[in-house]
LUMKE-890081 format. One record per residue (C-alpha): residue number from 1; residue in one letter; z, x, y. Coordinates in Angstrom, 2 decimals, m for minus. Layout:
residues N
<r seq="NUM" type="A" z="Z" x="X" y="Y"/>
...
***
This chain:
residues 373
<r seq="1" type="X" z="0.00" x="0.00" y="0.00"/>
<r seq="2" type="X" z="m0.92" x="1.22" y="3.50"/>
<r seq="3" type="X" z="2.38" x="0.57" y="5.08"/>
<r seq="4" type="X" z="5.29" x="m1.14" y="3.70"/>
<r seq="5" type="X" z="9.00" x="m1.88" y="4.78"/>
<r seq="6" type="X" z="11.88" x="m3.83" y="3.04"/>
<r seq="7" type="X" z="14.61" x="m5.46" y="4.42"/>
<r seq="8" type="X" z="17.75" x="m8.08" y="3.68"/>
<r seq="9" type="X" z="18.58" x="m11.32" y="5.39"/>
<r seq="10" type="X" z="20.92" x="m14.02" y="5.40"/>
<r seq="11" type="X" z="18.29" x="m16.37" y="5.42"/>
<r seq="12" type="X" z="16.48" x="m14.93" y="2.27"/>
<r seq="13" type="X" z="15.20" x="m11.60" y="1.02"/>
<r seq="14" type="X" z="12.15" x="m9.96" y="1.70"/>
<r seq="15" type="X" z="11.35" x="m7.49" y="m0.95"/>
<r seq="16" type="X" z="8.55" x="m6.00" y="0.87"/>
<r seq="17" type="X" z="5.93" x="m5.88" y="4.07"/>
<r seq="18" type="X" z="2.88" x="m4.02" y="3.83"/>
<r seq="19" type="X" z="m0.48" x="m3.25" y="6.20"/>
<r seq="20" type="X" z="m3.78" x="m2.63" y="4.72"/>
<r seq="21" type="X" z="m6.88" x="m1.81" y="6.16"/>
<r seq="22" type="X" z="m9.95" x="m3.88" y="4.65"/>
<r seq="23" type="X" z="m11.82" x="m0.53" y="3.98"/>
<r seq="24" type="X" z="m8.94" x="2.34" y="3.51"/>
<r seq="25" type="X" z="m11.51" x="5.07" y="3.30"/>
<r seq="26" type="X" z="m12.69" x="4.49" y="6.80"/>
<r seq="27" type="X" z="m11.21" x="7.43" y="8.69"/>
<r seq="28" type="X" z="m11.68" x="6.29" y="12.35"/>
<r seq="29" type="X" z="m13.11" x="3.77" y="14.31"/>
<r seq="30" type="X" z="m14.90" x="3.22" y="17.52"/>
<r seq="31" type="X" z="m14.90" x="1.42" y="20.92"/>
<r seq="32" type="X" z="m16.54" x="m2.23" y="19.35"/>
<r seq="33" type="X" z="m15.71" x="m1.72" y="16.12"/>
<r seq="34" type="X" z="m13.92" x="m4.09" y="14.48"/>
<r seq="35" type="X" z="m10.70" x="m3.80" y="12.55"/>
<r seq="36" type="X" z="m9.83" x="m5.70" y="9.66"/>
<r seq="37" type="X" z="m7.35" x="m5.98" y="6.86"/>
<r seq="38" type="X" z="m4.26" x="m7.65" y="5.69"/>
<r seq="39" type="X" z="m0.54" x="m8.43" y="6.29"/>
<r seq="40" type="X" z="1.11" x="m8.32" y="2.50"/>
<r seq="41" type="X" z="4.67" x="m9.76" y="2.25"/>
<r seq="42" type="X" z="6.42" x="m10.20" y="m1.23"/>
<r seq="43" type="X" z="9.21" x="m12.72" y="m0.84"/>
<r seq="44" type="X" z="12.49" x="m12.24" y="m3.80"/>
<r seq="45" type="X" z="13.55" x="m15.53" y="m2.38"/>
<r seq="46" type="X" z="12.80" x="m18.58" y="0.09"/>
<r seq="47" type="X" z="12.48" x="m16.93" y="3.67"/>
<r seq="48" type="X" z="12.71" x="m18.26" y="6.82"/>
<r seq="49" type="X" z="10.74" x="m17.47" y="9.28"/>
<r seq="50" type="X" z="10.02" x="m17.87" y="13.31"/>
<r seq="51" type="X" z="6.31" x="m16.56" y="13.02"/>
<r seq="52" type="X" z="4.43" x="m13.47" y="11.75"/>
<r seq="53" type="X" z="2.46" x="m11.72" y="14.35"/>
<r seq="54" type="X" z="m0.18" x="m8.80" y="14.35"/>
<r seq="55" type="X" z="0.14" x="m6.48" y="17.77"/>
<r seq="56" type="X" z="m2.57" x="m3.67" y="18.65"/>
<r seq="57" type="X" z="m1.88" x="m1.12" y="21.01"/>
<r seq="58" type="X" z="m3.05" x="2.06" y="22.54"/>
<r seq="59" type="X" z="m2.48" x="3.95" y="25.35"/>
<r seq="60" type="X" z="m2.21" x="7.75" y="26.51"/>
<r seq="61" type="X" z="0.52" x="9.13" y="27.97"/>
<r seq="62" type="X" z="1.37" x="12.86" y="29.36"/>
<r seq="63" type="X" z="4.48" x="14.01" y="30.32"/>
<r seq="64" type="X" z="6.93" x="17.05" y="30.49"/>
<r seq="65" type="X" z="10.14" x="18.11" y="32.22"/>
<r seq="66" type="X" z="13.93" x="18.18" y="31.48"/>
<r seq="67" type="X" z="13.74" x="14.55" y="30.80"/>
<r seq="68" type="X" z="10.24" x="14.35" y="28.99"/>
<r seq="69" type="X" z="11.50" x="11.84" y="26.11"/>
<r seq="70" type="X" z="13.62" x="9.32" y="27.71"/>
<r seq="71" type="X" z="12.06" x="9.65" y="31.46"/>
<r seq="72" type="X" z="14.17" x="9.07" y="33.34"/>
<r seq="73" type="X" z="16.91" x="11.35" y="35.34"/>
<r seq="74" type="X" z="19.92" x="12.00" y="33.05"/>
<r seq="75" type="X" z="22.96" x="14.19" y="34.00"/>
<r seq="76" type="X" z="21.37" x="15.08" y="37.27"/>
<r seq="77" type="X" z="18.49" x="16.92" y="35.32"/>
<r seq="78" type="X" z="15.10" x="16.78" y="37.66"/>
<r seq="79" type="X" z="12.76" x="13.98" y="36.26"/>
<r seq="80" type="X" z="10.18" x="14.73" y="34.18"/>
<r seq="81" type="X" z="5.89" x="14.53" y="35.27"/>
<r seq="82" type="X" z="4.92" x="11.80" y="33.83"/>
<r seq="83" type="X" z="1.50" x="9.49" y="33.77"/>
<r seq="84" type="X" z="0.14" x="6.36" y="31.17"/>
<r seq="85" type="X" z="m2.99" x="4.91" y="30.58"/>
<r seq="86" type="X" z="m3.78" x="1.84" y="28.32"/>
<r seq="87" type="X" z="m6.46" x="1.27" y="26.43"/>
<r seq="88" type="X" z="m6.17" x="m1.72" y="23.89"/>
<r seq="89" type="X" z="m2.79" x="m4.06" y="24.10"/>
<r seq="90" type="X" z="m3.73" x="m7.35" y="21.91"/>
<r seq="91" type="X" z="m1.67" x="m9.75" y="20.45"/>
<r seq="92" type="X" z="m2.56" x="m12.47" y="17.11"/>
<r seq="93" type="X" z="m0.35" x="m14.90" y="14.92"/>
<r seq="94" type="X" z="m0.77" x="m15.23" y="11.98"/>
<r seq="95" type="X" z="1.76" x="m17.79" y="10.87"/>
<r seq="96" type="X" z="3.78" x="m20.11" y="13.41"/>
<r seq="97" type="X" z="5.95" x="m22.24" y="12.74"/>
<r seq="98" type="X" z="4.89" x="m26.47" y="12.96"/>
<r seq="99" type="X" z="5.20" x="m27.37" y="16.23"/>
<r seq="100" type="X" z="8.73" x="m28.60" y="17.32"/>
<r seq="101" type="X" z="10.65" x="m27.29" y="14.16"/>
<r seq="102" type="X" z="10.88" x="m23.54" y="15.34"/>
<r seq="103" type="X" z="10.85" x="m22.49" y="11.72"/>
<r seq="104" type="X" z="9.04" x="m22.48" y="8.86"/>
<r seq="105" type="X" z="10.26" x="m21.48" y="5.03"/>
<r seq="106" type="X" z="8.13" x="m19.18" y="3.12"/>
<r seq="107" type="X" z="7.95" x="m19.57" y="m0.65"/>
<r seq="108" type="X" z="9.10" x="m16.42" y="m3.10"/>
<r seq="109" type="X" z="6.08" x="m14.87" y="m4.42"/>
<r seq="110" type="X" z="3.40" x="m12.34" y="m2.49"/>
<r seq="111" type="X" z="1.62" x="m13.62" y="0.44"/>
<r seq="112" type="X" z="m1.86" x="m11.81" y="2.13"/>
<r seq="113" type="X" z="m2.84" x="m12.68" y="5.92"/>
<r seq="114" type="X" z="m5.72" x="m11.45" y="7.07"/>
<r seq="115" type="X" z="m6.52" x="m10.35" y="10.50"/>
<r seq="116" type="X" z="m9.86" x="m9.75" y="12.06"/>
<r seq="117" type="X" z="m10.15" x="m8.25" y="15.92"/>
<r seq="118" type="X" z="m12.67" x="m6.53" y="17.60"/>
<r seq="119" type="X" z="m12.58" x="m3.10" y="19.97"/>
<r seq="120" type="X" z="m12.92" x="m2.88" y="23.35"/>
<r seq="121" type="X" z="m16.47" x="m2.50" y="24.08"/>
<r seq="122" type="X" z="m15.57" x="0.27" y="27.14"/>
<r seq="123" type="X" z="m15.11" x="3.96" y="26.51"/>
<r seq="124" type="X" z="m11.88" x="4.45" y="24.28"/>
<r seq="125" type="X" z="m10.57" x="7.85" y="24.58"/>
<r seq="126" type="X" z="m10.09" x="9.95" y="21.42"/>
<r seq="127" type="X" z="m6.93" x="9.89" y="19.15"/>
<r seq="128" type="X" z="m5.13" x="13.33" y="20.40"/>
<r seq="129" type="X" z="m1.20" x="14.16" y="20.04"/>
<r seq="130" type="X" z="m0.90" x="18.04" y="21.95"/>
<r seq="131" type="X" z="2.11" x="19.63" y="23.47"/>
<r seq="132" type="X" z="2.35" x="17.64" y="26.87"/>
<r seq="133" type="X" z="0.73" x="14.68" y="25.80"/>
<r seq="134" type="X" z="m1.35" x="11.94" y="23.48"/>
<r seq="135" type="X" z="m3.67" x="9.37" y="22.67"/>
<r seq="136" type="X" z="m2.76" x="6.88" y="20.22"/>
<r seq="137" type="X" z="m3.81" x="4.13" y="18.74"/>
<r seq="138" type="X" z="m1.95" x="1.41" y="16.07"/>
<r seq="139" type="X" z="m1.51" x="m2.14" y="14.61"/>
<r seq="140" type="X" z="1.98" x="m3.43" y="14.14"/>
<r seq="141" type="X" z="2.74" x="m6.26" y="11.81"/>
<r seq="142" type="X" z="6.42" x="m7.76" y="13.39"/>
<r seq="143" type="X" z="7.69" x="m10.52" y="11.22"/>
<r seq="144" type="X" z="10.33" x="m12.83" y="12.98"/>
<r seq="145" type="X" z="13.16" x="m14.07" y="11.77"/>
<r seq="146" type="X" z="16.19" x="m15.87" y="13.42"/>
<r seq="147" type="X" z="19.61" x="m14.44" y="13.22"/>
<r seq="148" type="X" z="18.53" x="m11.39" y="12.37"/>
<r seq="149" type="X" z="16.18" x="m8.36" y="13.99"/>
<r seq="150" type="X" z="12.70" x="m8.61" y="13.46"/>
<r seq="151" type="X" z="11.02" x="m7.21" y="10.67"/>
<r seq="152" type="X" z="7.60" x="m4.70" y="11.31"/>
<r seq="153" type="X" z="5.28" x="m2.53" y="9.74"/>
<r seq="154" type="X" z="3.11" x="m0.10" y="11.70"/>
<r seq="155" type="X" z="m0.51" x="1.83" y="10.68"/>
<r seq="156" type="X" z="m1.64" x="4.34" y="12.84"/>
<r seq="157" type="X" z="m5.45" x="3.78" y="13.99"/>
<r seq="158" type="X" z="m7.74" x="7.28" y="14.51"/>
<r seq="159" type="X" z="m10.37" x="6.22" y="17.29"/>
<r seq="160" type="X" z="m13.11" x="8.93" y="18.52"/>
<r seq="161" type="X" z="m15.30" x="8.43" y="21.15"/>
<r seq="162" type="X" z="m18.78" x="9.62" y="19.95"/>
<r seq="163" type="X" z="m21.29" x="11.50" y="22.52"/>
<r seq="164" type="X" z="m25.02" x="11.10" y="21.67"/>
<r seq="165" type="X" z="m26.92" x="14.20" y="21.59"/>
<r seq="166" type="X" z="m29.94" x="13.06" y="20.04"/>
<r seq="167" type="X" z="m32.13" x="13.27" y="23.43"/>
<r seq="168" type="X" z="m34.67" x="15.92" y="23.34"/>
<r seq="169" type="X" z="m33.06" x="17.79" y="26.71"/>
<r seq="170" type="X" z="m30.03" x="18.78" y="24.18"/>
<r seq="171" type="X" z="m32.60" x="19.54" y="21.62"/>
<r seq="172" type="X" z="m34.03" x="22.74" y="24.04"/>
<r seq="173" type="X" z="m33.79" x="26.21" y="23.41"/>
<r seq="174" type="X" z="m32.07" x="28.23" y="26.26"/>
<r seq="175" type="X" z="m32.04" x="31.34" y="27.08"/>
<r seq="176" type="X" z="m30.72" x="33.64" y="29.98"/>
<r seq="177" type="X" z="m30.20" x="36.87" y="30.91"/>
<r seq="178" type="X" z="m27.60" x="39.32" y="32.33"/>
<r seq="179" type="X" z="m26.50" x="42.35" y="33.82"/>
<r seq="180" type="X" z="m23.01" x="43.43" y="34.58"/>
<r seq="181" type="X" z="m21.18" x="46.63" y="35.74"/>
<r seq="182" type="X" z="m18.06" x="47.58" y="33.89"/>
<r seq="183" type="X" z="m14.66" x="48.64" y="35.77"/>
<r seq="184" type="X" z="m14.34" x="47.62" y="39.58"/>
<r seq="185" type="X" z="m14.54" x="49.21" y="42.87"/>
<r seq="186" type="X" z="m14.62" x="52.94" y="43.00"/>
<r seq="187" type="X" z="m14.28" x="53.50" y="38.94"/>
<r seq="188" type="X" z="m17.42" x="51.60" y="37.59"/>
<r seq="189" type="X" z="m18.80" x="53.47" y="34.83"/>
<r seq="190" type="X" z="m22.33" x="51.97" y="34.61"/>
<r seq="191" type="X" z="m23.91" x="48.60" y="33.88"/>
<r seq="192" type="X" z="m23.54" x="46.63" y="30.39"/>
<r seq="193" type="X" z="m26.81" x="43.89" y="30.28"/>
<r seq="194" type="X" z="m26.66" x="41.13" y="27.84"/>
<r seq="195" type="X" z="m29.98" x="38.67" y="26.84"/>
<r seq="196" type="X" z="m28.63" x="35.51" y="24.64"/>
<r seq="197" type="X" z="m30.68" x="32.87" y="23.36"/>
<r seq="198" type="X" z="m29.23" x="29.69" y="21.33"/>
<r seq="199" type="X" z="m31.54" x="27.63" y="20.08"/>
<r seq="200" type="X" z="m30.30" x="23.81" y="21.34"/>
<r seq="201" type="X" z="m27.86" x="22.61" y="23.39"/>
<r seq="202" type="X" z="m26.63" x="20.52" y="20.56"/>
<r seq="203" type="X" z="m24.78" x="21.04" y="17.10"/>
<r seq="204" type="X" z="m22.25" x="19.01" y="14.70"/>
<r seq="205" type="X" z="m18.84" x="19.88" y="14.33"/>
<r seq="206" type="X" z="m18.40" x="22.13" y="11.34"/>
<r seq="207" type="X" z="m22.02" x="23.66" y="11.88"/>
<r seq="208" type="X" z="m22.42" x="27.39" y="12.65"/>
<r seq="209" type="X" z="m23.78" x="28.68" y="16.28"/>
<r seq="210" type="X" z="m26.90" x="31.32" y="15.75"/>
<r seq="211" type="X" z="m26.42" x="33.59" y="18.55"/>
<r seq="212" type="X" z="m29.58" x="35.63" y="19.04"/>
<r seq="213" type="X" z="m28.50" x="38.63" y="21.82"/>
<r seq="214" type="X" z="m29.54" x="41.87" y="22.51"/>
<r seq="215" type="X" z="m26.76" x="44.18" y="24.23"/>
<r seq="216" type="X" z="m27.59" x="47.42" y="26.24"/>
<r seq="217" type="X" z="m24.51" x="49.65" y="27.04"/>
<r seq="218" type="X" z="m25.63" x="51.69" y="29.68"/>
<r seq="219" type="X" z="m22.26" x="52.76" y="30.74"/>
<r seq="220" type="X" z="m20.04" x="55.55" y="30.14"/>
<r seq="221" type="X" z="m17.51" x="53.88" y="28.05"/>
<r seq="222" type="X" z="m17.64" x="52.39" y="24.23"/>
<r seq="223" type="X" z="m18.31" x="48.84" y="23.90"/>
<r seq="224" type="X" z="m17.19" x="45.89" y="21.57"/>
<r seq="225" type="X" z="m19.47" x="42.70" y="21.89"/>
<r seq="226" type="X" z="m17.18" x="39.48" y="20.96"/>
<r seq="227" type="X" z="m18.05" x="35.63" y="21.11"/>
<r seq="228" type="X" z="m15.23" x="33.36" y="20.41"/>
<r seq="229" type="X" z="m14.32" x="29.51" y="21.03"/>
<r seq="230" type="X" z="m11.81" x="28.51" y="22.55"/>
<r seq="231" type="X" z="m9.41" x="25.32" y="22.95"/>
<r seq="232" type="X" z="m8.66" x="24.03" y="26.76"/>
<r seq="233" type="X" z="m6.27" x="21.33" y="26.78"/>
<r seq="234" type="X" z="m5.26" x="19.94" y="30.48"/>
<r seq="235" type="X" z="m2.99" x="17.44" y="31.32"/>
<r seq="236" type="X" z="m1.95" x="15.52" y="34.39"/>
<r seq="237" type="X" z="1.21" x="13.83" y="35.34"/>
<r seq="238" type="X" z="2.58" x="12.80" y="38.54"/>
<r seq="239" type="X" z="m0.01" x="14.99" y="40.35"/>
<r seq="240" type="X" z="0.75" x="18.06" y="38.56"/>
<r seq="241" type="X" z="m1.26" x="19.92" y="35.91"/>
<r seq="242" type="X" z="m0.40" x="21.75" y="32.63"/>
<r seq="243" type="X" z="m2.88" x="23.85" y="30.59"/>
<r seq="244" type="X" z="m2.73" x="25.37" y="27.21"/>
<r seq="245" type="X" z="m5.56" x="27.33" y="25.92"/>
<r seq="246" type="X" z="m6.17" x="29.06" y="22.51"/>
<r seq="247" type="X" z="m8.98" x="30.69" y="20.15"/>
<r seq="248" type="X" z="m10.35" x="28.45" y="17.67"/>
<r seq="249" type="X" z="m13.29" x="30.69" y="15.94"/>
<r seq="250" type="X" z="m14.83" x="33.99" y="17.04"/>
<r seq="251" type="X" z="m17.31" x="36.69" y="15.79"/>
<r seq="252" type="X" z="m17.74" x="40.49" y="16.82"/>
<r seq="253" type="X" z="m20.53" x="42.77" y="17.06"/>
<r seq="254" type="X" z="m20.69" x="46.35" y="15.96"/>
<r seq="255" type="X" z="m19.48" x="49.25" y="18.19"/>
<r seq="256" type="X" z="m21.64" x="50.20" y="20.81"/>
<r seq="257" type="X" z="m21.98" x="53.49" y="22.28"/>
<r seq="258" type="X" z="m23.18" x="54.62" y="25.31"/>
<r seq="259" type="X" z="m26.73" x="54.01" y="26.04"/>
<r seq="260" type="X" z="m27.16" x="52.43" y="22.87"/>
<r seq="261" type="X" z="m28.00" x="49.08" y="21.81"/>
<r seq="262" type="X" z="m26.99" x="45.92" y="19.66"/>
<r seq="263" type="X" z="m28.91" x="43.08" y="18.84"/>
<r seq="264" type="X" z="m27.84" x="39.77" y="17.24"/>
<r seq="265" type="X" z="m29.92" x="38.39" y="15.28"/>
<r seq="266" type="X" z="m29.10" x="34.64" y="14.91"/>
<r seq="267" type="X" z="m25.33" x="35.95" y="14.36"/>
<r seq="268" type="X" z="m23.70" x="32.64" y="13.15"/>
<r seq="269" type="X" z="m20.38" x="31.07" y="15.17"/>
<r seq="270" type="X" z="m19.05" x="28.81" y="12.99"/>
<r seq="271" type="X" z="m17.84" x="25.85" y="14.37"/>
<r seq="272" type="X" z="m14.05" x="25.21" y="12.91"/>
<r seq="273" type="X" z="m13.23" x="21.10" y="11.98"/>
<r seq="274" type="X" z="m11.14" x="20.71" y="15.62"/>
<r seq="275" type="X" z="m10.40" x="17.70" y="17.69"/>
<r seq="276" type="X" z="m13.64" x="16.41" y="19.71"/>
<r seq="277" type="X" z="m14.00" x="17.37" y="23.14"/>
<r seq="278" type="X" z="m12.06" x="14.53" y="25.11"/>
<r seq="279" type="X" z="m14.01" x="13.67" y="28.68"/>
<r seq="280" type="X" z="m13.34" x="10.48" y="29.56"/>
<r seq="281" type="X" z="m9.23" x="10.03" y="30.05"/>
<r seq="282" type="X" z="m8.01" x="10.39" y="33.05"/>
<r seq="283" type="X" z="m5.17" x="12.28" y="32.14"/>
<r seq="284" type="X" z="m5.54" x="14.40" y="29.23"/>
<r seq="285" type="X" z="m8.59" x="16.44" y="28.97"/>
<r seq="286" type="X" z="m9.78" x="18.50" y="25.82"/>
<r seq="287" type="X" z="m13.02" x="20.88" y="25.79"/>
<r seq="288" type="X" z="m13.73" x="23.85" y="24.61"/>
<r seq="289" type="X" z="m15.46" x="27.12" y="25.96"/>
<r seq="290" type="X" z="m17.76" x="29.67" y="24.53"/>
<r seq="291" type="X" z="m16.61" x="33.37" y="26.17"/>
<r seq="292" type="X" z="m18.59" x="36.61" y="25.57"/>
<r seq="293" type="X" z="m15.94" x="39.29" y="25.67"/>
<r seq="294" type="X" z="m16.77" x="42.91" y="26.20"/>
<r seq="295" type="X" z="m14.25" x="44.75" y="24.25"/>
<r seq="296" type="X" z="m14.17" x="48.19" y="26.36"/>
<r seq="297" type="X" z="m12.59" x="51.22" y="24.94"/>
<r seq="298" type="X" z="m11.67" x="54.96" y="25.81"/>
<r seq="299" type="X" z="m10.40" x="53.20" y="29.25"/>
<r seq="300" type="X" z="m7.75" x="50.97" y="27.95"/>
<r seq="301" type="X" z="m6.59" x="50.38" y="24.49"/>
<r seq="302" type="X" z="m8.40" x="47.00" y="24.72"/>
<r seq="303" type="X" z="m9.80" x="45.12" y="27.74"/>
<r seq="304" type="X" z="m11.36" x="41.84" y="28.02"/>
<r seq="305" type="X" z="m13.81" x="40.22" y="30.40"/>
<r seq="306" type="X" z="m14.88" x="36.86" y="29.12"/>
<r seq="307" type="X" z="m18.29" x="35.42" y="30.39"/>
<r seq="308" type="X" z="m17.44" x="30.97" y="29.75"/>
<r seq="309" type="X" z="m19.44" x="28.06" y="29.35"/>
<r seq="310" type="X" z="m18.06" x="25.14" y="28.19"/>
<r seq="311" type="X" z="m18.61" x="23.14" y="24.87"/>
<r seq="312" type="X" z="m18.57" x="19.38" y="24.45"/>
<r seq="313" type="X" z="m17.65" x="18.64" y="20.58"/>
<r seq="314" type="X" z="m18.23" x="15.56" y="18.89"/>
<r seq="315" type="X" z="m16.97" x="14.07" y="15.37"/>
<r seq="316" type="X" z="m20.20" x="12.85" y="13.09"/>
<r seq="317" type="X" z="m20.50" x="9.75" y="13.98"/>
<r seq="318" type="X" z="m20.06" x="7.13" y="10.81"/>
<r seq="319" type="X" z="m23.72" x="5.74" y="11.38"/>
<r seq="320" type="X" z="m24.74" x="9.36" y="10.21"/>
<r seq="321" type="X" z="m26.15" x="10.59" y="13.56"/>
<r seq="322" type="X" z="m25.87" x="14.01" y="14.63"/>
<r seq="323" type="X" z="m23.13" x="14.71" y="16.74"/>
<r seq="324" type="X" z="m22.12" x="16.96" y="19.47"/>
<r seq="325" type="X" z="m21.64" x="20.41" y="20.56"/>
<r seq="326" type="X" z="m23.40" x="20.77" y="24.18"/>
<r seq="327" type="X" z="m23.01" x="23.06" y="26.32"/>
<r seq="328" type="X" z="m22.99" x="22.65" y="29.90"/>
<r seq="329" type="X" z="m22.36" x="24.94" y="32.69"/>
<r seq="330" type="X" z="m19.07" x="25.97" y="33.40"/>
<r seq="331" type="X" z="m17.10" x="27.97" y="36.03"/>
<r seq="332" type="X" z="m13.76" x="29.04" y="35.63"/>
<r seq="333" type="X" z="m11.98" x="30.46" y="38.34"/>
<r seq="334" type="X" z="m8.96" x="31.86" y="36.56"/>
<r seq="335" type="X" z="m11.19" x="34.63" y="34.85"/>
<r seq="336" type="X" z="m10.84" x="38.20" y="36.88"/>
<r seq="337" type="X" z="m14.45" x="38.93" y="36.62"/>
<r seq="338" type="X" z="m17.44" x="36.84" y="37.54"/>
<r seq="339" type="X" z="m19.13" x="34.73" y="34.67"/>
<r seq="340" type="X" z="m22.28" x="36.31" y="33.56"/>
<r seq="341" type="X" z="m23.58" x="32.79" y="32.47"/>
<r seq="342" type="X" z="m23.68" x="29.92" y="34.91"/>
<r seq="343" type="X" z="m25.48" x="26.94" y="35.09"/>
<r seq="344" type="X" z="m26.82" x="28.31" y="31.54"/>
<r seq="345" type="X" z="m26.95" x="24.54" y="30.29"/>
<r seq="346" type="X" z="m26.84" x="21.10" y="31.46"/>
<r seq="347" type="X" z="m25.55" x="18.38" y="29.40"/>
<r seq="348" type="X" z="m25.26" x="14.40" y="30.25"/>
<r seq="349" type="X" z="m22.25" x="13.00" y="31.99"/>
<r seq="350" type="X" z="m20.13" x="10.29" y="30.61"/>
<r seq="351" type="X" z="m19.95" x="7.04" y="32.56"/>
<r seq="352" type="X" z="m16.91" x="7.04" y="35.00"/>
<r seq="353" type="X" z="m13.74" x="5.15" y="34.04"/>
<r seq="354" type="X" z="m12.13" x="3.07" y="36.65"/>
<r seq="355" type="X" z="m8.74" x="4.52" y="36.95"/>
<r seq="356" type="X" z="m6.06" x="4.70" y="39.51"/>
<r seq="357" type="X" z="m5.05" x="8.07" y="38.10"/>
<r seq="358" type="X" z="m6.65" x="11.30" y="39.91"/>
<r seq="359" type="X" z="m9.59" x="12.42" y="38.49"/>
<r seq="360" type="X" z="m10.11" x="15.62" y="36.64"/>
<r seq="361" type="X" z="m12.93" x="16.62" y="39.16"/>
<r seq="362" type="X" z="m10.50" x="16.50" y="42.20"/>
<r seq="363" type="X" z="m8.01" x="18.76" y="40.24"/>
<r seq="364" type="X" z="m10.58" x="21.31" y="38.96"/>
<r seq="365" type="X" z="m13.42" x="21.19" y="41.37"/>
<r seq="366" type="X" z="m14.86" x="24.44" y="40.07"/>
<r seq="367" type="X" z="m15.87" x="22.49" y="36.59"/>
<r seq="368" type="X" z="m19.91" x="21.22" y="37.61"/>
<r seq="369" type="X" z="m21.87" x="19.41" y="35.52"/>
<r seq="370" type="X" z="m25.29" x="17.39" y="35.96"/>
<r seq="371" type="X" z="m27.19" x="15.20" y="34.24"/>
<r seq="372" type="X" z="m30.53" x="16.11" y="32.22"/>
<r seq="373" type="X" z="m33.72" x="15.26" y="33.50"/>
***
């Protein structure tokens, strides 16, 4: 059983309460979609009942601070950044009592109601749970019962909001080109030019990147090509913004020496199963961003300078279409060095959400993205 609970009354026993999904092997769902499944009590005894109800909610919510879990201000601790967004909140009964009697008695033996509801059709935002924040989604059975608490059953509900890649301006090779000097100011040692070519915009989550690239170390020093992926998850609160960041998959390229050269040919990136890229909540934001590092040696032990463009990853949709790994242009203003790919690709922009929440393009105004043509 999907979900079950058991509980003792005065007013008759309830050996169980259970939650099924009509298809259990679906493993997430859609804005549209429609849930089914059924409500399965197993009476030991005649029970009675006010009503039995189906709730389904979801909502995301970030927050942090002293007082992160209760929110409010306890002990004189500073409250905690906090910020909510819902997306579904609906309501059905499925049993009532007859009207004017306030109860009804339920006869011992096992009992299925079915329940049938439909999606939102607007943008849902992808089922995420991260350090300062989530998106969740479930459906609550709550059976009530008088003189004592209610009775409830909850199944959580994955939802992923699917990007569409299969346009022929995500299908297009790209390819650009590079030259940067390594150290700064007075100490440069020589320029370091990079030529990369992928060969679409696009790709499915668990697919592998070919990189084709051809490196040139005209400098002084020895040099480590790197490409890696990496996790960026922002969240905002009250005004304020936290970010955590980590590596998800990367790849290196042999040693190269001064004025030698390294070419990649169609070195694969493989493309770990993460959480999609989340773009349309307000509040919590997930992407991910593909860095070249040049690993420089006989300088310091180990130095990066990552070159980012960001990635926009996509679950395989259930229909069986491809889905998503695009990779717009990116600018991130946090690295020390200047990116030595901008504007590299463009990628489609998901329709607005009406919020009252700040957007993430007042908070990070160096993030630019256009739509295809």
């Amino acid at each position: 059983m999907g979900g079950e609970a058991g509980a003792d009354g005065p007013r008759g026993r309830v050996k169980s309460l259970g939650l099924v999904f009509e298809d259990e092997s679906k493993g997430c769902y859609s804005s549209g979609e429609t849930v089914a499944g059924h409500v399965l009590l197993e009476a030991a005894e005649p029970v009675t009942l006010r009503g039995l109800r189906l709730e389904a909610q979801g909502r995301a919510t970030s927050a942090w601070g002293p007082s992160a879990g209760a929110r409010v201000c306890i002990g004189g601790a500073s409250p905690a950044a906090s910020s909510e967004v819902e997306y579904l909140n609906l309501r059905l009964s499925l049993l009532e009592a007859p009207a004017g009697e306030g109860v009804t008695l339920l006869q011992p033996g096992k009992h299925e109601f079915p329940f049938r509801f439909q999606l939102p059709s607007e943008p849902l935002a992808t089922s995420f749970t991260g350090k300062y924040g989530s998106i969740q989604y479930c459906v609550r059975a709550v059976l009530e019962r008088p003189q004592v608490p209610d009775q409830s059953v909850r199944r959580e509900l994955q939802v992923v909001s699917h990007v569409d890649v299969n346009t022929p301006p995500l299908l297009t090779p790209m390819l650009k080109t590079q030259e940067k000097m390594v150290g700064c100011w007075l100490f440069t040692s020589g320029p370091v030019s990079l030529s990369v070519k992928i060969e679409r915009k696009g790709y499915c989550n668990g697919e592998a990147i070919p990189i084709y690239a051809e490196i040139e170390n005209c400098s002084s020093r020895l040099v480590v090509p790197k490409a890696a992926i990496f996790q960026t998850q922002t969240y905002l609160a009250s005004g304020k913004t936290k970010t955590v960041r980590h590596m998800v998959a990367n790849v290196r390229g042999n040693h190269i020496g001064s004025g030698s050269t390294d070419t990649w040919n169609g070195k694969m990136l493989k493309i770990p199963p993460v959480t999609p890229s989340i773009l349309d909540c307000c509040i919590i934001r997930v992407d991910y961003s593909l860095a070249h590092h040049q690993i420089m040696q006989m300088w310091y032990l180990k130095k990066n300078s990552p070159d980012t463009f960001l990635l926009i990853l996509s679950l395989l949709p259930v229909t069986g279409k491809p889905a998503t790994l695009c990779l717009p242009a990116y600018k991130n203003s946090g690295f020390s060095l200047r990116l030595f790919i901008q504007r590299l690709i463009h990628i489609l922009v998901m329709p607005k959400r009406p919020s009252l929440c700040p957007s993430f393009s007042e908070q990070t105004p160096d993030f630019t993205v256009s739509l295809p043509t």
